[in-house]
C-alpha positions as CSV (number, residue, x, y, z in Angstrom):
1,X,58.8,-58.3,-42.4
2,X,58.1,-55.0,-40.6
3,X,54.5,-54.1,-40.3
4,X,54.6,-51.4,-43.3
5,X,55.5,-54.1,-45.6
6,X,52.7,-56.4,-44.2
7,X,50.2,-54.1,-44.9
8,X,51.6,-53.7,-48.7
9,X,51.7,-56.8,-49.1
10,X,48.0,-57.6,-48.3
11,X,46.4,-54.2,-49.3
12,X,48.9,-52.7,-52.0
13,X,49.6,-49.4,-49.9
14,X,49.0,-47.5,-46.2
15,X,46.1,-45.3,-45.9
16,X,46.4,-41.7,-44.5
17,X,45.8,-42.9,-41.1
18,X,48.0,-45.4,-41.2
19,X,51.2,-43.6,-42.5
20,X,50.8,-40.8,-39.8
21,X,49.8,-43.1,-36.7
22,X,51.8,-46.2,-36.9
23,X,55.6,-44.1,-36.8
24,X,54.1,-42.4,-33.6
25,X,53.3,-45.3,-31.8
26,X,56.1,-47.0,-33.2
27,X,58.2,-44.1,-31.1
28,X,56.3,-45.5,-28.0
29,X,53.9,-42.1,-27.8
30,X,50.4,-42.6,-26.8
31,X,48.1,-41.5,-30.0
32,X,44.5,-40.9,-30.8
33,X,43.5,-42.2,-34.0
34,X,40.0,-40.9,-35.2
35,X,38.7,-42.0,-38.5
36,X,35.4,-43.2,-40.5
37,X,34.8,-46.9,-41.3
38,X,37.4,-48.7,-43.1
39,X,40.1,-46.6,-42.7
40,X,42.7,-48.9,-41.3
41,X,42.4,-47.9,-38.1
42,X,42.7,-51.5,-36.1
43,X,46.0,-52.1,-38.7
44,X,47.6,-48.8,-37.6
45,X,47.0,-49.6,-34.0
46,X,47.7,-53.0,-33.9
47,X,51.1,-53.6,-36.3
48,X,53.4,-51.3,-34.9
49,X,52.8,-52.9,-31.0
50,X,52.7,-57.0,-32.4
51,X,56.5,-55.7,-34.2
52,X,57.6,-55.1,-30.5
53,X,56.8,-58.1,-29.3
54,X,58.9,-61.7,-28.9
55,X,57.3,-64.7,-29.3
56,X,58.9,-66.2,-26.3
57,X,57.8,-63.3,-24.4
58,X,55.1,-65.0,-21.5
59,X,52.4,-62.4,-19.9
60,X,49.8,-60.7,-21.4
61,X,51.5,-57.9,-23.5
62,X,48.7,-56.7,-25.0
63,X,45.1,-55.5,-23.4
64,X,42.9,-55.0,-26.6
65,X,39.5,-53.5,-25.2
66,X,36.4,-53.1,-27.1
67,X,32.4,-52.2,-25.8
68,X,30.9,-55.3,-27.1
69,X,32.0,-58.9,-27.1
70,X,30.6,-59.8,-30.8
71,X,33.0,-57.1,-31.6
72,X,35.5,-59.0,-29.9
73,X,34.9,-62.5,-32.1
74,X,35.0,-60.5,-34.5
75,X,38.5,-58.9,-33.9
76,X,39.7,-61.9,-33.0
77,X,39.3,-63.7,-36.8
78,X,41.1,-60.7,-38.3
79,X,43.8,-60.9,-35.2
80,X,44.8,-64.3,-36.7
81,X,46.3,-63.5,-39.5
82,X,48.3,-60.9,-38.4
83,X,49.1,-62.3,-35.2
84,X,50.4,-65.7,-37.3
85,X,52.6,-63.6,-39.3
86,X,54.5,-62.5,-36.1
87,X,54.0,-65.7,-34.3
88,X,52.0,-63.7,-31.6
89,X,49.2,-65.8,-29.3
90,X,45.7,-64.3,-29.0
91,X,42.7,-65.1,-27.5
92,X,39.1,-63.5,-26.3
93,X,38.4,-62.9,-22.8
94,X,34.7,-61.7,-21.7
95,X,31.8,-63.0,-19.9
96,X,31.0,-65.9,-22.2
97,X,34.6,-67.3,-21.9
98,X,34.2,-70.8,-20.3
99,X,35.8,-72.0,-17.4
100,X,38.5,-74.5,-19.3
101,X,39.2,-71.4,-21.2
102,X,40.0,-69.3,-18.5
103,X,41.9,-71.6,-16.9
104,X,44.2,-72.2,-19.4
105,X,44.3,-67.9,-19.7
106,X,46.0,-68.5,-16.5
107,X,48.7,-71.3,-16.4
108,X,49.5,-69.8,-20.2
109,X,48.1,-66.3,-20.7
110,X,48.0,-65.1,-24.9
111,X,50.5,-62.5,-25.4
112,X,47.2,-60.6,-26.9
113,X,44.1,-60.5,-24.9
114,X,41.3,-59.0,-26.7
115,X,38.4,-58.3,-23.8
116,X,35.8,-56.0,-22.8
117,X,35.0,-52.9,-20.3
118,X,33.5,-55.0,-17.6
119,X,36.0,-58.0,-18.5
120,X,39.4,-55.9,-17.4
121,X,37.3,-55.1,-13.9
122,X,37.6,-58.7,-13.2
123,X,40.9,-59.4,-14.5
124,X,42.2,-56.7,-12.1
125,X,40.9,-58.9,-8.7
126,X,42.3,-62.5,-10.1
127,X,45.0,-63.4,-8.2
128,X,46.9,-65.1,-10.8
129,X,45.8,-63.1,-13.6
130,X,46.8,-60.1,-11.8
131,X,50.3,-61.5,-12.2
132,X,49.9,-61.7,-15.4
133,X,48.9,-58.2,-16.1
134,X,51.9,-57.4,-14.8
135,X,53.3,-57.9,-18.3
136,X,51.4,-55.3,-20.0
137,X,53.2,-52.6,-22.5
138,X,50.4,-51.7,-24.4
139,X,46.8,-50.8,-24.0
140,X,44.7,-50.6,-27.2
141,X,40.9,-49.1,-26.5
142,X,38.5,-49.5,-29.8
143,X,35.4,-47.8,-30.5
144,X,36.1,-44.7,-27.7
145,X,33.1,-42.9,-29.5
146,X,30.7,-45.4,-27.4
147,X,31.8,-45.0,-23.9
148,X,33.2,-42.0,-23.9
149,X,29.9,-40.0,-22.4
150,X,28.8,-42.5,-20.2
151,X,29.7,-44.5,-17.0
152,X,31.0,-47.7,-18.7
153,X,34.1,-44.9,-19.9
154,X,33.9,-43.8,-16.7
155,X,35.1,-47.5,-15.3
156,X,37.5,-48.1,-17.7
157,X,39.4,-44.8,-17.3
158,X,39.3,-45.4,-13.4
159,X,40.0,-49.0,-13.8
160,X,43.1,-48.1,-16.3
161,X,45.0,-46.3,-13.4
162,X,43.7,-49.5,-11.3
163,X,46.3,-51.2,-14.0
164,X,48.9,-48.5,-14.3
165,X,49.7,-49.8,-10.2
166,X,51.3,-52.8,-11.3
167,X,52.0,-52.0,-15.2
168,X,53.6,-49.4,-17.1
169,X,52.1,-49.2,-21.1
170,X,51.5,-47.4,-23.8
171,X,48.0,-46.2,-24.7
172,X,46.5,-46.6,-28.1
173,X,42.6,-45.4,-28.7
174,X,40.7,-46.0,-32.1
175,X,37.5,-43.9,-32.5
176,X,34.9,-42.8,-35.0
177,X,35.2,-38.9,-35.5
178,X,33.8,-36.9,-32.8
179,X,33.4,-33.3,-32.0
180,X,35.6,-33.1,-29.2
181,X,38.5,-35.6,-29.8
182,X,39.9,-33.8,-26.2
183,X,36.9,-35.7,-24.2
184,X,38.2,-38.4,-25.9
185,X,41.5,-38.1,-25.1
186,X,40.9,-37.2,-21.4
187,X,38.9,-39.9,-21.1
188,X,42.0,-42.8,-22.1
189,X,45.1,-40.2,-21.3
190,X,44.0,-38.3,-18.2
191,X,46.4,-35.7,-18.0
192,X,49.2,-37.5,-19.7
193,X,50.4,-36.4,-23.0
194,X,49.1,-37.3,-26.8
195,X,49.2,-37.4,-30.4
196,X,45.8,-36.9,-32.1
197,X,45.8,-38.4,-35.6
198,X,42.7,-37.9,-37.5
199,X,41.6,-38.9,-41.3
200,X,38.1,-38.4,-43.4
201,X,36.8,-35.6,-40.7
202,X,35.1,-33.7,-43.7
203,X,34.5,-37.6,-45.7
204,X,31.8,-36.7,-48.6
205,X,28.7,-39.2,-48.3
206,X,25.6,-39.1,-50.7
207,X,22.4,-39.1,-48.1
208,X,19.0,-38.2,-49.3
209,X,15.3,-38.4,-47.9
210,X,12.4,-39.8,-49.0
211,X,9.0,-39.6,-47.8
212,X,5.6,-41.5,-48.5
213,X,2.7,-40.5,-46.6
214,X,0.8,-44.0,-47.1
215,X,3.3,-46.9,-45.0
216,X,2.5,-49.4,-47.6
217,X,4.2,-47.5,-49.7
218,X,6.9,-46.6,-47.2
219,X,7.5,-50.9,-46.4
220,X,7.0,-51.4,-49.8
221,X,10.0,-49.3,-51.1
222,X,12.1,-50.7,-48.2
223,X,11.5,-54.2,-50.2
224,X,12.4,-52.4,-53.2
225,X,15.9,-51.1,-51.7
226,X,16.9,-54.7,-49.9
227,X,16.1,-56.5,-53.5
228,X,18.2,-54.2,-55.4
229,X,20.9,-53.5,-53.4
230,X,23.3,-55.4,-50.6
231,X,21.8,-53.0,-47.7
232,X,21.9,-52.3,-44.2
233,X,18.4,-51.4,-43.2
234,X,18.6,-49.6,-39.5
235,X,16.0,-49.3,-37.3
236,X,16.1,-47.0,-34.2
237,X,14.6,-49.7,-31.6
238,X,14.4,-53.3,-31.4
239,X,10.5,-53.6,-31.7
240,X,10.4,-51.9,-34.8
241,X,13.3,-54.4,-35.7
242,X,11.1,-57.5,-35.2
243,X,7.8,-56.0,-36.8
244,X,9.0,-54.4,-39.9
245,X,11.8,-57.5,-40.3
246,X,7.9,-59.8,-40.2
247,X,7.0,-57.6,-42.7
248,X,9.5,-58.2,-45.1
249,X,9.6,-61.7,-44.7
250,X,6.2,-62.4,-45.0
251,X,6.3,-60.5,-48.6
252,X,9.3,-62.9,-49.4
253,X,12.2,-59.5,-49.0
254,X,15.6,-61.3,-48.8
255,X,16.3,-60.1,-45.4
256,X,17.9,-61.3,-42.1
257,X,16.9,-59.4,-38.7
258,X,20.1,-58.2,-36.2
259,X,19.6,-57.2,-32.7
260,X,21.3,-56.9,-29.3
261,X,18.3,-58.8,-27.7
262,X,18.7,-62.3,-30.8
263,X,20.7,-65.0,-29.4
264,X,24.5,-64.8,-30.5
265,X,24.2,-68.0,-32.3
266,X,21.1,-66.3,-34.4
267,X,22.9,-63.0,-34.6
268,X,26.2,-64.7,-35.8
269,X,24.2,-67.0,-38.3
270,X,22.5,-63.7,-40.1
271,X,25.9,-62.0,-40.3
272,X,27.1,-64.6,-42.2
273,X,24.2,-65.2,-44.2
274,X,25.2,-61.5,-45.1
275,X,28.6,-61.8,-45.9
276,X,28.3,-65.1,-47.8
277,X,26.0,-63.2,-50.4
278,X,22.8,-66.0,-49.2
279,X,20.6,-62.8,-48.0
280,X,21.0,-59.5,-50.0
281,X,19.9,-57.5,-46.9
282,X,19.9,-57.3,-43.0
283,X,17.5,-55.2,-40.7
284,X,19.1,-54.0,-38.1
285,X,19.5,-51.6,-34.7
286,X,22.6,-50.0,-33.6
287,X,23.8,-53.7,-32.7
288,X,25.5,-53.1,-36.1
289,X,26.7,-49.7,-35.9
290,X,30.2,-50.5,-34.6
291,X,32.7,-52.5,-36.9
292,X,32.1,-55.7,-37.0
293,X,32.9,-56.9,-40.4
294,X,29.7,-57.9,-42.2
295,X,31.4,-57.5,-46.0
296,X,30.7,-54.7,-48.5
297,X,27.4,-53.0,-48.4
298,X,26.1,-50.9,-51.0
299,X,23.4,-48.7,-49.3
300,X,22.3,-48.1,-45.9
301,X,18.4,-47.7,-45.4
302,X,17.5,-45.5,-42.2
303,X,14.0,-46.0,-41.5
304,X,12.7,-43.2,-39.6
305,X,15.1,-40.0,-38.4
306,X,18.2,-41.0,-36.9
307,X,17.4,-38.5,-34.4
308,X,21.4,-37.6,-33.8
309,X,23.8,-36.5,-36.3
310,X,26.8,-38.7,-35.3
311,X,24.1,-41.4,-36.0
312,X,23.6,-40.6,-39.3
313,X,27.0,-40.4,-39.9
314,X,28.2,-43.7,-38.4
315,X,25.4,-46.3,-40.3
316,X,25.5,-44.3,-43.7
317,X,29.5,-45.2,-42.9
318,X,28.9,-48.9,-42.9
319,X,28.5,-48.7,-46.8
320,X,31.9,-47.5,-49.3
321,X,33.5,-49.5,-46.9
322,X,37.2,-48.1,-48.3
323,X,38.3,-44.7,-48.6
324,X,38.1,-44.8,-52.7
325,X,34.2,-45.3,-51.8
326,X,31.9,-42.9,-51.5
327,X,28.8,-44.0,-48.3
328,X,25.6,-43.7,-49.2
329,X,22.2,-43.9,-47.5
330,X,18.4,-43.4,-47.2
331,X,16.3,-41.8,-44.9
332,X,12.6,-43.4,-45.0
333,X,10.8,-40.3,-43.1
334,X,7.6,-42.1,-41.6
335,X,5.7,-38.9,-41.3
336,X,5.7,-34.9,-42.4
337,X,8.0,-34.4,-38.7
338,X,10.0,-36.9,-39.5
339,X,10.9,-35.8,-42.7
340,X,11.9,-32.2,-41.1
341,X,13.9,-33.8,-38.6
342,X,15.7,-36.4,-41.2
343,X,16.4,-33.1,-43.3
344,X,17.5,-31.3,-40.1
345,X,20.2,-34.2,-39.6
346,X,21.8,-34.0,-43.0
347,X,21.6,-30.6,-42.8
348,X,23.9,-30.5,-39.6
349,X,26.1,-33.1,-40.9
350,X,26.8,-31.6,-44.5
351,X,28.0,-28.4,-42.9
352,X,30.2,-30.1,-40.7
353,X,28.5,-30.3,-37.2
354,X,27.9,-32.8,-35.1
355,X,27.0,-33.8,-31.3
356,X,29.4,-33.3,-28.4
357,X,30.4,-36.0,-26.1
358,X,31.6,-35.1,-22.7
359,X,33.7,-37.4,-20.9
360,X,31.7,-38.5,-18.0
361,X,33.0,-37.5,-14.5
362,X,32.4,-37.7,-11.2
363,X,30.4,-40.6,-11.7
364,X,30.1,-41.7,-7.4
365,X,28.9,-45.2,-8.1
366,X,31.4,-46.1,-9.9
367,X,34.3,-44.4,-7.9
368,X,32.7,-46.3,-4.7
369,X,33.1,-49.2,-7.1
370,X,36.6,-48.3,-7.7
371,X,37.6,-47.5,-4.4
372,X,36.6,-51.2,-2.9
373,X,38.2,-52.8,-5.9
374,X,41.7,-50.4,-5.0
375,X,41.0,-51.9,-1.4
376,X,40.6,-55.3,-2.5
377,X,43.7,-55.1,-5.0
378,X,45.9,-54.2,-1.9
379,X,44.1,-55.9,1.0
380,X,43.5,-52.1,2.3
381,X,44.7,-48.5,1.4
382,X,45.1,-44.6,2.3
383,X,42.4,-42.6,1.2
384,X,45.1,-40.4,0.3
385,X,46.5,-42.9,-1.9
386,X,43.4,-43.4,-3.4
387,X,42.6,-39.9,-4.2
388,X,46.1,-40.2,-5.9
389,X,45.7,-43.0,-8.0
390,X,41.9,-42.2,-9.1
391,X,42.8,-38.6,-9.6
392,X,44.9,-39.8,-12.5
393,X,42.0,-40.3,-14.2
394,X,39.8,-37.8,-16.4
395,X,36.8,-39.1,-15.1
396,X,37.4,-38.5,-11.1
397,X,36.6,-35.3,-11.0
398,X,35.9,-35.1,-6.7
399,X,37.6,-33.9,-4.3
400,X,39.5,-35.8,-1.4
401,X,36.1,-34.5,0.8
402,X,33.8,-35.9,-1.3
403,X,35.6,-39.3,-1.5
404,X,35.9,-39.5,2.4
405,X,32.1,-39.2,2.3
406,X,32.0,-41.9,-0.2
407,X,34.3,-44.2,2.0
408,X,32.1,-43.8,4.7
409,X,28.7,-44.2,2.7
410,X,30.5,-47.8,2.3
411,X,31.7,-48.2,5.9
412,X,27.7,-47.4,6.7
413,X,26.8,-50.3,4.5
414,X,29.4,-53.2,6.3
415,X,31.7,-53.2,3.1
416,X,34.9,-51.8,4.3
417,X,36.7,-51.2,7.7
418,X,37.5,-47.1,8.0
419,X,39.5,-46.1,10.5
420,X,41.1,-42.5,11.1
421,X,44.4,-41.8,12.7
422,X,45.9,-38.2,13.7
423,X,43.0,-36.6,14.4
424,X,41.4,-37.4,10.9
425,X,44.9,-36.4,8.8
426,X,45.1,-39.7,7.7
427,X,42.8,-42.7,7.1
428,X,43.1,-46.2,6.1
429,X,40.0,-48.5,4.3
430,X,40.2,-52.6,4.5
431,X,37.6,-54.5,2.6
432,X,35.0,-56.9,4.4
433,X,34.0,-59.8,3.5
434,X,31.1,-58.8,1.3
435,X,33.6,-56.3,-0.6
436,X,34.3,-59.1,-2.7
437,X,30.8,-59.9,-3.4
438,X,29.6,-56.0,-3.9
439,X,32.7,-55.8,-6.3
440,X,31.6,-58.6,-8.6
441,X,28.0,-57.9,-8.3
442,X,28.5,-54.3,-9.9
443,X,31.3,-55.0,-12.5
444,X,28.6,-53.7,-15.2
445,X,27.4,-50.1,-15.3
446,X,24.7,-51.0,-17.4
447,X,21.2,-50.8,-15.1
448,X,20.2,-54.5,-14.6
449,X,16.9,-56.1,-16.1
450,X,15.5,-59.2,-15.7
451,X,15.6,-61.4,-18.8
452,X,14.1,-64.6,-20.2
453,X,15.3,-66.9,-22.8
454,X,13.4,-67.6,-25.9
455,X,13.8,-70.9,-26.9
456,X,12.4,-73.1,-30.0
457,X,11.2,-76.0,-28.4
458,X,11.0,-77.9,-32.1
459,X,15.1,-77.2,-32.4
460,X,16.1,-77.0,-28.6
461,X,18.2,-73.8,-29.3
462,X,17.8,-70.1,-27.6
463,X,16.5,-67.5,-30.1
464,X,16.2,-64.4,-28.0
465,X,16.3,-62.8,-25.0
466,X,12.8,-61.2,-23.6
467,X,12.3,-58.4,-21.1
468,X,10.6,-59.2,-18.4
469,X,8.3,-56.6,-18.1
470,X,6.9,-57.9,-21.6
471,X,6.8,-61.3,-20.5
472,X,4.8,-60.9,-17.2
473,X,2.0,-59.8,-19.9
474,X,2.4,-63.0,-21.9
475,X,0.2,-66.0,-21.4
476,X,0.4,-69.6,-23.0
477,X,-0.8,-69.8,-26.3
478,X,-0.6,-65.8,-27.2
479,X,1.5,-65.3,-30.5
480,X,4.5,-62.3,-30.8
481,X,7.6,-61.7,-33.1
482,X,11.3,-62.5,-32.4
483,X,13.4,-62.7,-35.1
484,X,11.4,-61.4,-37.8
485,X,8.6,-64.6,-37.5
486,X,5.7,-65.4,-35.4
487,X,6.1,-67.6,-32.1
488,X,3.6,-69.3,-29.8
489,X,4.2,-69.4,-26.6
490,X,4.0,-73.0,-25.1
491,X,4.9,-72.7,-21.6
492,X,6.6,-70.1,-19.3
493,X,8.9,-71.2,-16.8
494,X,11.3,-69.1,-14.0
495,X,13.6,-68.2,-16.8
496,X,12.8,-69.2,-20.4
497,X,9.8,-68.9,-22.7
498,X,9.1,-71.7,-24.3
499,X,7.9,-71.6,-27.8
500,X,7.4,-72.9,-31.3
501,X,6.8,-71.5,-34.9
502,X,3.9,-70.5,-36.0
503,X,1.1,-67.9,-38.1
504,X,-1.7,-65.7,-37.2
505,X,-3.0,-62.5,-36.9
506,X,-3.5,-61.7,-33.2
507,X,0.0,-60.9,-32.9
508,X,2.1,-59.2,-30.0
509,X,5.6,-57.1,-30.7
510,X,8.1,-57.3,-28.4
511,X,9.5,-54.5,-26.2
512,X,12.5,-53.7,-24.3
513,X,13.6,-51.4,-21.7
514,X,15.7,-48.2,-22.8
515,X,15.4,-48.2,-26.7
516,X,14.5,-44.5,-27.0
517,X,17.0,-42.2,-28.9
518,X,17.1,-39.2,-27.7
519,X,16.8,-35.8,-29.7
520,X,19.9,-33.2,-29.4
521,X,18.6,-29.4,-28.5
522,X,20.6,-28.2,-32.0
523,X,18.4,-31.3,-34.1
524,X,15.2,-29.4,-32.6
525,X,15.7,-26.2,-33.2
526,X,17.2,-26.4,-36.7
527,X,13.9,-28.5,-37.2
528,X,11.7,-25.1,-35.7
529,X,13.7,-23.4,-38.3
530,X,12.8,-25.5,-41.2
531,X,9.2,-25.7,-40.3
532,X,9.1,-22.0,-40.4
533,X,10.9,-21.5,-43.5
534,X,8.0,-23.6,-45.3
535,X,5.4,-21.4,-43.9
536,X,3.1,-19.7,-46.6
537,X,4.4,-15.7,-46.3
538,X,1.2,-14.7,-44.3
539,X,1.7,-11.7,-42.2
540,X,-0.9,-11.2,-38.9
541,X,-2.2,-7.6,-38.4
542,X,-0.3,-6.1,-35.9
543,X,-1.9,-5.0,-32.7
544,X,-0.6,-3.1,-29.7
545,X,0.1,-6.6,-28.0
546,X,2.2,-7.6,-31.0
547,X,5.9,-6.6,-32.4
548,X,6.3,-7.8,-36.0
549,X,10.0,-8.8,-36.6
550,X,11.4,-9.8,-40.4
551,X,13.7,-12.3,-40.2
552,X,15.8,-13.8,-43.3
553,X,16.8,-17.1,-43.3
554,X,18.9,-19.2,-45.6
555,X,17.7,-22.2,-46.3
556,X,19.6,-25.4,-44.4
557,X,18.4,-28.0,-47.0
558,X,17.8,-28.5,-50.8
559,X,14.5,-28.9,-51.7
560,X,15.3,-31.0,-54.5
561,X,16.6,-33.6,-51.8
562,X,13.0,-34.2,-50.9
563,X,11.1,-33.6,-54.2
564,X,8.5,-31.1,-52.3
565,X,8.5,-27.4,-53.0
């Protein structure tokens, strides 16, 4: 059965998305497909490219790339079905894969590799899996929206023309809506050309704000919400994660708490939990904000302002999880700001606007990064080929100056050979023997932290993972939240904290590096202009210091939505 029928077969019809993206890549064009939450994206993507392929085919035939690895388990259990329907193989390749898995990805690769950003920047140095790469037709890139601005899309859009050395494919990217779907595009695409399908840009969703002054009050409707209604309560950092989510629990809320920094086991275990119908509610940070498939959820609960519009849109979008449903959310404003900032948001997002993401370019770590992995891929290389190959790419942005100063910022530091032949016209890097080693050291953008594991001595299983900055402060004995309970520290060794349940007052909150949400210039100054729309009319006396100018402004927001006049 051709993938059209499949999909009518399971869900009674295509969406929008679906009917104009799946005949283009079907036609072997590379397409953007932008749409909300359960559009069908991942379908429309995925059917067309597991129709072309044989199931004697051997290689990898299709790179499926994602920002997260839960995303990719995730994938994966809704790859199975449609994979079995073609008699495709599939399989999950990231950091946690263990050795006997990877070795059997190389004496019998799956036809569909689902992995991650860093992942594909190891796949390109394996010698045999470089052989297998070989192979691929298609490249499918999920969630863009999430790397698009920063240097992990930076490293996948070098590392992509890394690949198109040894492969030719197709290149299929699935993103939320955004602004500037060109960024986007130059980001996967370069300069090559593409078809931009896009669905739900103008998607009506029901968002209001509330405000209580007292925080009683505030946590007490937050119980209200996750009693009534299956709800995704987000949260903008992981510490206010851990001590509203203790809260909750201690006043008996039927809530789970979801983090990046929870063990995968505890994270996976609360998903479920969710989805089974066992808890009504989970309390969550952005760890959720992607789409992993957690089941329908009724509301979504922001506590405190989202700060950022294309926030706001993506969690309200985790609920009306269909196109028939209409998303709908709460903002809990936590103080009289707060409230004109959440009002700011929905403001900007009802009349269609919403922050820009730049593709990020001339990143020079991560083209130094690059560079030694080009040097490594071919045991040495022209700078001028380089330049060529890199330049492909939308986030290079140097010139061929600029990288012959970054070649020999890494000769300088004993990585590569450089040598220069016709008087500087042409010159050739070789990698030394601590290339290898710099190269696998650095296959993560991300700035590294120190970490310890939180383990529950009584169950001998890892709970969480703790800064260290926070645990330097922590002594034996002293109490502190993980998971939405109280632990005790027992002991404190080189690379776990050791503790058990427990109760008390006296109680530390967790904290972790680089949890601030930053606020967009637009988000601030629509909130100046609220503040002085709610200004009693009182006119100063002018003086000959003083210019008086009237100034009419519409009002951005319904008062109604708030209930103050």
């Amino acid at each position: 059965m051709d993938s059209v029928g499949l999909i009518k077969e399971r869900f009674g019809d295509l969406t929008e998305i679906q009917k104009e993206a799946m005949p283009r890549i079907a036609e072997g064009r590379n397409v953007l497909i932008l749409a909300p939450t359960g559009y069908g994206k991942t379908e429309a993507a995925l059917l067309p490219v597991l129709e072309k392929i044989k199931p004697e085919e051997s290689g990898i035939c299709v790179l499926y790339i994602t920002p997260l690895r839960s995303l990719n388990r995730d994938l994966l259990s809704r790859f199975h079905y449609w994979c079995d329907k073609y008699g495709v193989s599939r399989d999950v390749r990231h950091g946690d894969t263990t050795q006997a898995e990877r070795a059997k990805h190389r004496k019998a690769p799956p036809q569909v590799m689902l992995t991650t950003v860093e992942s594909v920047q190891a796949l390109l140095l394996g010698k045999i899996m470089r052989t297998h790469l070989a192979n691929i037709r298609y490249v499918i890139v999920d969630e863009i929206h999430d790397i698009v601005d920063n240097k992990r899309g930076a490293q996948l859009s070098l590392g992509l023309e890394r690949l198109a050395e040894i492969a030719k494919f197709q290149r299929i990217g699935i993103s939320a809506t955004v602004a500037n779907e060109m960024e986007a595009g130059r980001m996967l695409f370069g300069e090559r050309e593409y078809s931009v399908v896009e669905a739900g840009k103008k998607r009506n969703m029901d968002m209001k704000v509330e405000y209580f002054s007292e925080q009683e009050k505030r946590l007490a409707r937050l119980r209200e919400l996750s009693e009534k209604h299956r709800c995704l309560i987000f949260v903008n950092t992981r510490s206010s994660a851990e001590e509203i989510g203790a809260w909750l629990r201690k006043n008996n809320a039927p809530v789970e708490v979801h983090h990046g920094s929870l063990s995968k086991e505890v994270r996976i275990s609360a998903e479920e939990k969710f989805k089974s119908g066992e808890t009504k509610s989970l309390l969550c940070t952005s760890s959720l904000e992607l789409g992993i498939d957690i089941g329908d959820v009724e509301l979504v609960v922001q506590y405190g302002s989202p700060h950022q519009v294309f926030r706001l849109i993506q969690r309200i979008g985790r609920s009306g999880h269909s196109i028939s449903k209409t998303p709908r959310g709460i903002i809990l404003a936590t103080d009289f700001d707060d409230e004109l900032e959440s009002e700011a948001v929905i403001s900007l997002a009802e009349n269609g606007w919403m922050e820009g993401k730049n593709c990020e370019k001339g990143a020079l770590d991560v083209i130094a990064h690059q560079l030694i992995g080009l040097a490594l891929d071919r045991r040495g290389i022209s700078l001028e080929d380089a330049h060529r190959i890199l330049g492909r790419s939308g986030a290079y942005g140097i010139s061929y100056e600029k990288l012959r100063k970054t070649a020999l910022q890494l000769y300088s530091e004993g990585l590569i050979f450089y040598d220069e032949y016709d008087d500087g016209k042409r010159i050739m890097i070789k990698p030394k023997i601590r290339a290898r080693e710099y190269y696998f050291s650095n296959l993560s953008t991300i700035p590294k932290v120190k970490r310890y594991v939180l383990k529950d001595i009584s169950a001998n299983r890892a709970i969480a993972s703790l800064d260290e900055d926070f645990v330097a402060n922590l002594e034996s004995g002293a109490l502190f939240l993980s998971k939405g309970q109280v632990w005790q520290a027992v002991d404190i060794t080189e690379t776990e904290v050791l503790a058990s349940p427990s109760a008390g007052l006296d109680i530390i909150t967790p904290s972790w590096t680089g949890e601030d949400i930053p606020v967009p210039y637009e988000v601030a100054q629509t909130v100046g202009v609220m503040r002085r729309a709610r200004k009693k009319t009182l006119k100063p006396l002018p003086d000959e210091k003083t210019v008086i100018m009237e100034i009419n402004i519409l009002p951005l927001f319904s008062p109604s939505r708030t209930g103050i006049v």
